[in-house]
C-alpha positions as CSV (number, residue, x, y, z in Angstrom):
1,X,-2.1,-58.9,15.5
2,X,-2.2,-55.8,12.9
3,X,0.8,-54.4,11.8
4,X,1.3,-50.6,11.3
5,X,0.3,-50.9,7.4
6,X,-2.6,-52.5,8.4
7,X,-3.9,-50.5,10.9
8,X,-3.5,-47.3,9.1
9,X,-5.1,-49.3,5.7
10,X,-8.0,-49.9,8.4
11,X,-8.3,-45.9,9.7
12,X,-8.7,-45.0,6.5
13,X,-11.1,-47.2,5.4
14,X,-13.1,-46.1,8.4
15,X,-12.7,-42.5,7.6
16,X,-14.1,-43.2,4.1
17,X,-17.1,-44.5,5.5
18,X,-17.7,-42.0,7.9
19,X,-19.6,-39.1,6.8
20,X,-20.0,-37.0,10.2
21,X,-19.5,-33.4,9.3
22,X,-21.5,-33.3,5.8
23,X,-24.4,-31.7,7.2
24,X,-22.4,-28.9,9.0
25,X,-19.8,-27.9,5.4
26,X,-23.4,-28.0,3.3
27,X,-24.6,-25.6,5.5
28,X,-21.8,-23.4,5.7
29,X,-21.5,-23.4,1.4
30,X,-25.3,-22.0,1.6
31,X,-24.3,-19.0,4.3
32,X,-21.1,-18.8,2.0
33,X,-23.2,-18.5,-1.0
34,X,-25.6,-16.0,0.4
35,X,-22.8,-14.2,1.7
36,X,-21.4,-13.8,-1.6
37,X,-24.4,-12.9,-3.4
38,X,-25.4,-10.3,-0.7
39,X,-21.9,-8.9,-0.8
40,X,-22.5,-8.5,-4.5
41,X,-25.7,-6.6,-3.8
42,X,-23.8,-4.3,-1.3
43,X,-21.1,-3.3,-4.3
44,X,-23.7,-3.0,-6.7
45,X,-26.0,-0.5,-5.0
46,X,-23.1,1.5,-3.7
47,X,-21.5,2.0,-7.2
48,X,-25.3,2.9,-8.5
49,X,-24.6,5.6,-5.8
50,X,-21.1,6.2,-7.2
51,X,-22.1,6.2,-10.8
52,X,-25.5,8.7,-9.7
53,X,-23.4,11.1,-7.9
54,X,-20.8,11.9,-11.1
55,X,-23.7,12.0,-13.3
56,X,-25.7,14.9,-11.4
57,X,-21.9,16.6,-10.4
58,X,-21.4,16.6,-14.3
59,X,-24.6,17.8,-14.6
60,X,-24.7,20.6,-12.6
61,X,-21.4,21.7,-13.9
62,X,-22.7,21.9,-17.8
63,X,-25.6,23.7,-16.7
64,X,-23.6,26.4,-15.0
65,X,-21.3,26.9,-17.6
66,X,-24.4,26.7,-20.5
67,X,-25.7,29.1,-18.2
68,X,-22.7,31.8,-18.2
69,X,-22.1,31.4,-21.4
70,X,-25.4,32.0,-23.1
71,X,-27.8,35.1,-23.9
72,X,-29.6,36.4,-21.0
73,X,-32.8,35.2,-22.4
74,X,-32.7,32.1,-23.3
75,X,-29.6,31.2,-20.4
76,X,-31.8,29.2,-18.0
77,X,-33.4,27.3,-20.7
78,X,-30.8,26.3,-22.5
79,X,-28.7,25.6,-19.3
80,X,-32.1,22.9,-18.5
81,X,-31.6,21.6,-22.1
82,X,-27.4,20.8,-21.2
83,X,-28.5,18.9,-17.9
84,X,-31.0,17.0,-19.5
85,X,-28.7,16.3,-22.1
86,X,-25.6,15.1,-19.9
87,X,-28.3,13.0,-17.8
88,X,-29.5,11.3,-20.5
89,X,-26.0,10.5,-21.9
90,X,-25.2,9.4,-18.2
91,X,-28.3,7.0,-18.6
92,X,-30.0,9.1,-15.8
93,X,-32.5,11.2,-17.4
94,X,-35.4,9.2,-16.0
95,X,-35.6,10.0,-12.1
96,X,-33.8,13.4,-13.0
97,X,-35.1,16.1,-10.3
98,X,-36.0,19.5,-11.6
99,X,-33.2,21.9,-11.9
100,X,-32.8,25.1,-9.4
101,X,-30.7,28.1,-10.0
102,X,-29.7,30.8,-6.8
103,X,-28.8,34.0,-8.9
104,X,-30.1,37.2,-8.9
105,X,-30.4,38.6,-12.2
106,X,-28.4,38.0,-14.8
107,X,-25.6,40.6,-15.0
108,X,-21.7,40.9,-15.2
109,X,-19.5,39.1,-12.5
110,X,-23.1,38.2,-10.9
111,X,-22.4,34.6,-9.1
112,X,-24.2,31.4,-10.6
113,X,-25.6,28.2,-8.4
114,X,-26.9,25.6,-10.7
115,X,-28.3,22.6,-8.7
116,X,-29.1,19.2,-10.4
117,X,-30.6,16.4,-8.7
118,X,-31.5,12.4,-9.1
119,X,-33.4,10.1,-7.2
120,X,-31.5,6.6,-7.0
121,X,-32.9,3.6,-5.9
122,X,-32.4,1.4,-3.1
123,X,-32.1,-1.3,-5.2
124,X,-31.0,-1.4,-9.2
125,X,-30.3,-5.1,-10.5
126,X,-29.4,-4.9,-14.2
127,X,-31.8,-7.4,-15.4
128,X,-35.2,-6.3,-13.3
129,X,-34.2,-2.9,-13.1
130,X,-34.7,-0.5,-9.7
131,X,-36.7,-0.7,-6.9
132,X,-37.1,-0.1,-3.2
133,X,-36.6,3.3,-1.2
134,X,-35.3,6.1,-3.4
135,X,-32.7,8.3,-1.8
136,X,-32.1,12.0,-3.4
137,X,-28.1,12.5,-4.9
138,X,-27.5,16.2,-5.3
139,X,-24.7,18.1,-6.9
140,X,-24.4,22.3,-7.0
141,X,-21.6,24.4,-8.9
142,X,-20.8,27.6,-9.0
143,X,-19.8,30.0,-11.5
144,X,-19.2,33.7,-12.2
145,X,-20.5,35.7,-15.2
146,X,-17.6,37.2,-17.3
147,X,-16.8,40.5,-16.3
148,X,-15.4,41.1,-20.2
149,X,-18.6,40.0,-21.5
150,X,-20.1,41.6,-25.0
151,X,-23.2,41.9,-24.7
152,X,-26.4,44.6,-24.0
153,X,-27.4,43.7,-20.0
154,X,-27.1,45.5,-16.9
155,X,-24.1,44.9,-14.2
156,X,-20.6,46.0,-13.7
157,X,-18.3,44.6,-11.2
């Protein structure tokens, strides 16, 4: 007869020996794994979202005020140069979308729309760069042209 030492020395030892259940934990560390990694993916693509969206907002804010605050001739152009400019420090200057601009002509107190956009793909992995679907991020501001302005163009408010 076994005494208590002995029989629990003996359940152990058969424990050790028994591998039932090693199939069904290596499984789950692969789902766990590829869970992880997806996850990953998910935070990545939505921060390339994140990241797109302040870019174009910043964007579309120096072109506005480039645009109020330059000559009537040359406002629109130099307002495209300032978007451009912020895009490109942003790292965004390559899938920029052409600027748009709601204003009638440019005169005192007149009411500015500068619209900047960016197409941002589905997928952007730092080392193979983007791909998949593009989705368009937009960003508009508004601004008013000084009513105190110097100057030699039509308007009063």
């Amino acid at each position: 007869m076994m005494t208590g030492r002995e029989r629990v020395a003996a359940a152990i030892a058969d424990r050790r020996q028994d591998d039932r259940g090693v199939v069904a934990g290596a499984e789950m560390l692969i789902f766990g794994a590829l869970a992880f990694v997806m996850g990953s993916l998910l935070v990545v693509n939505v921060w390339n979202v994140i990241d797109a969206s302040l870019a174009v907002s910043a964007a579309a804010r120096e072109g506005a005020r480039t645009y109020t605050e330059a000559d009537p001739d040359t406002a629109w152009s130099q307002s495209q140069a300032r978007m451009a400019e912020v895009l490109n420090e942003f790292d965004r200057g390559d899938r920029a979308l052409a600027p748009s601009i709601s204003s009638g002509s440019y005169q005192r107190c007149a009411v500015v729309t500068v619209t900047a956009g960016y197409e941002v793909a589905l997928v952007r992995l730092p080392l193979f760069g983007q791909f998949g679907t593009m989705t368009t991020v937009e960003s508009s501001h508004t601004s008013r042209i000084d009513a105190y302005r110097s100057g030699n163009f039509d308007g009063a408010c």
